[in-house]
N, C-alpha and C positions, 0 to 999 in steps of 0.2 A: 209449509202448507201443501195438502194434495189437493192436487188440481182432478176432479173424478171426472171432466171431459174431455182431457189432453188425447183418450182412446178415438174417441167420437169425431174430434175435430182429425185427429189423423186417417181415420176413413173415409170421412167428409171429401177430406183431400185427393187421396188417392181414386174414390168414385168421380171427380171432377177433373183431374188427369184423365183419366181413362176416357169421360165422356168429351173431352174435347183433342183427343191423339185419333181415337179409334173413328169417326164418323170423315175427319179430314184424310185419313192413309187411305180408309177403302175408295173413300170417292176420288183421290189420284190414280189408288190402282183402275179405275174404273174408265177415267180421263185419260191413262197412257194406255189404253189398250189403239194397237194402230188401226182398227177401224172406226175410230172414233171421231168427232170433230174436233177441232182448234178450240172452238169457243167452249169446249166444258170444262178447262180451266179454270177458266174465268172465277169461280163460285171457290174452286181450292185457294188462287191467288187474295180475295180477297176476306176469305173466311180463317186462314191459315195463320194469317198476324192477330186477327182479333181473338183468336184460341191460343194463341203460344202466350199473349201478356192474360191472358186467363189463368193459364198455367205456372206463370209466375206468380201472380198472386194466390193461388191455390198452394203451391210450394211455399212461398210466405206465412200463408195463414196456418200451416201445417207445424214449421218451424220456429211461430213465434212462443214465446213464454209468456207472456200473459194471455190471456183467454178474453177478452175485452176486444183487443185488437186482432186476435187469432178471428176470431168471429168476422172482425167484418173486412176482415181480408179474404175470407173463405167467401161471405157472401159478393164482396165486390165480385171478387172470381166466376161465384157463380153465374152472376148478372154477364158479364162478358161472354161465358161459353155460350151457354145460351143465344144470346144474340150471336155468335159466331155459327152456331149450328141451324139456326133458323136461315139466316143470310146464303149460310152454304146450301139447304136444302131447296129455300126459297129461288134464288138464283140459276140453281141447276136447275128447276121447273120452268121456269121461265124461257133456258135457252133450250133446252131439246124438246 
């Protein structure tokens, strides 16, 4: 049987990687520059775990073979990043 959204679910994927690597790297780069405070960490420490198990399930949802469970790996994932990007942005407004 062909599967016609194995294309779709792997972009899905790969746009969810990206949106939860790329928003946590710049806001570290941004956090170790040395004139910066201690506390803006804070927002990469706690948003960094709740995007990396995003990412696992996005990699999941990518490489599974059914499309049933591909789906709602892709979405749990997305449910996480999400909350991880908020938390990070969120957080970071908060402390500076």
């Amino acid at each position: 049987m062909d599967d016609t959204t194995r294309q779709l679910r792997w972009f899905v994927g790969l746009l969810l990687v990206f949106l939860a690597v790329a928003p946590v790297a710049g806001l570290a780069l941004v956090a170790s520059d040395p004139g910066a405070a201690d506390k803006e960490w804070i927002s990469v420490f706690v948003a960094a775990p709740i995007n990396l198990v995003g990412v696992v399930f996005a990699v999941g949802g990518m490489l599974a073979a059914e499309p049933r469970s591909s789906g709602l790996r892709l979405s749990i994932a997305a449910v996480l990043i999400v909350l991880g990007d908020v938390l990070l942005y969120g957080i970071r407004a908060l402390v500076v």
